[in-house]
N, C-alpha and C positions, 0 to 999 in steps of 0.2 A: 248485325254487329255484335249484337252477345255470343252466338255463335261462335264468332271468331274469339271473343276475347277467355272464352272458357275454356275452348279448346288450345289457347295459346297459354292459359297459365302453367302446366305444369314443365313448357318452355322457358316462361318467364320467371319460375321459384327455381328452376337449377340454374338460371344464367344469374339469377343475384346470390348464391351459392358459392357456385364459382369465384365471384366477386368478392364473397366475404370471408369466408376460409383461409382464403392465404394469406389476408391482410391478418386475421386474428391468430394467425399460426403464427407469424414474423414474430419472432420476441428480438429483444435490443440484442445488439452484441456484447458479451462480456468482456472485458480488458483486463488483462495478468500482466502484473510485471513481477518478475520472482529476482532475486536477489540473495547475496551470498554476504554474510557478516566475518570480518574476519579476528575471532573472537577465541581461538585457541592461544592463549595466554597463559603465565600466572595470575592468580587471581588469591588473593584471603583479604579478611581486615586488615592489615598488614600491606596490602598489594594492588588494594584496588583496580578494579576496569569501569570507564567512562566509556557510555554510548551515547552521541548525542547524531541527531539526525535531522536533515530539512526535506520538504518535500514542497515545491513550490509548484502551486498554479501556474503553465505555462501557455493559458488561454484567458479572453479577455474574460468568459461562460463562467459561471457558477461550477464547481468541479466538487462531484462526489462520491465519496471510497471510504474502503476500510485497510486502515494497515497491518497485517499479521506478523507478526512475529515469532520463530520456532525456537526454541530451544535443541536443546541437543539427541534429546526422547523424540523430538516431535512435536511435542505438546504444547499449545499456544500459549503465551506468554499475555495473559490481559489484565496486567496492573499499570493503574496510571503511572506519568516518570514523577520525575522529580525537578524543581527550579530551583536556582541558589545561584549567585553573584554574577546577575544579567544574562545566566544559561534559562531559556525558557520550556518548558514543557505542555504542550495544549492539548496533542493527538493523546489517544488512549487505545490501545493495541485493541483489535477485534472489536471495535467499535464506529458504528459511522462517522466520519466528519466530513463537512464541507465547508470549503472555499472559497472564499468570492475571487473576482477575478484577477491575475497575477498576484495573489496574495500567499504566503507562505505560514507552513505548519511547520510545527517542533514538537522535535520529542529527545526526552533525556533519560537518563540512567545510571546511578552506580553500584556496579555489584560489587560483593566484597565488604561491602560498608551500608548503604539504605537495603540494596538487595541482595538477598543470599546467591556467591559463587556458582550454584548448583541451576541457577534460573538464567546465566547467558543464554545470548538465542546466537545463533548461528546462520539463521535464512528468515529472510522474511518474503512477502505478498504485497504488489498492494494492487488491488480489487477493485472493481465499479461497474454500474451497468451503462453500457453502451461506451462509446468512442472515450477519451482522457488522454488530455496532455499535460504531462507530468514530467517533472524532473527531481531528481535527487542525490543528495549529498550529505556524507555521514561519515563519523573520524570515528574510531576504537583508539582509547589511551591507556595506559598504563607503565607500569614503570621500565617497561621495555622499551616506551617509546610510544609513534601515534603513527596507524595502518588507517589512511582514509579511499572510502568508496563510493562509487558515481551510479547512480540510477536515472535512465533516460529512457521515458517511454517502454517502444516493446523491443528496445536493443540490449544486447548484454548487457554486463554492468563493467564496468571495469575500475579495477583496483590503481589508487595513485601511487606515488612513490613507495619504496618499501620500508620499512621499519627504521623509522629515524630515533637514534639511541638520545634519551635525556642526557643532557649534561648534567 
């Protein structure tokens, strides 16, 4: 019987090999959802642009990500928003947050006036590891009017109506 069983280990150390390798190679799936801001404006003190943005938990699960935001260079945009008269801001760009379930994040923004015209973002990310069901909804204002856009999952995004002129 030892015979057998010494003779059989180095059958037995590559069949549990086998077994463990692939499971330890599997890493989570990443989830991208990339998105288009539509933010080519005027913009000064004078002219301000409003970004305000939702991103709602569309799972009963814990949901967790980072939201990026680009600006125009590229360059990530990671200053918390801003809140003021029942507009809320929670999310903080390039930073993790999580969600409880069907629960919604916010985030705000005015350039031109809190933030310098030169820091609009143009694209953003939002990020996580493994599976996320997410959805999103976000308006750009200004005095031209208000350009809002839909994020869903890993489908395009698509832009609502088109530029409604302030009265």
């Amino acid at each position: 019987m030892k015979r057998f069983s010494l003779k059989m280990l180095p059958f037995i150390a590559v069949l549990m090999l086998m077994t463990i390798i692939p499971a330890a190679a599997e890493e989570p799936a990443t989830t991208e959802i990339y998105f288009q801001i539509p933010m080519n404006t005027y913009c000064s003190p004078y002219s301000p642009v409003e970004l305000s943005f939702e991103i709602v938990n569309a799972s009963s699960r814990t949901a967790d990500f980072t939201l990026h935001l680009y600006k125009e260079d590229g360059t990530e945009l990671t200053n918390p928003g801003s809140s003021y008269d029942g507009i809320k801001s929670m999310i903080v760009p390039g930073s993790h947050t999580r969600l409880n379930g069907n629960a919604a994040g916010l985030f705000h923004y005015t350039f031109g006036s809190t933030m310098n015209c030169g820091d609009r973002v143009y694209s953003g990310k939002i990020a996580a590891e493994g599976k996320l069901r997410i959805i999103g909804r976000g308006w750009v204002n200004s005095k031209m009017g208000m350009m809002d856009f839909t994020v869903r999952g890993d489908e395009t995004v698509s832009f609502g109506r088109d530029i409604v002129p302030k009265p």
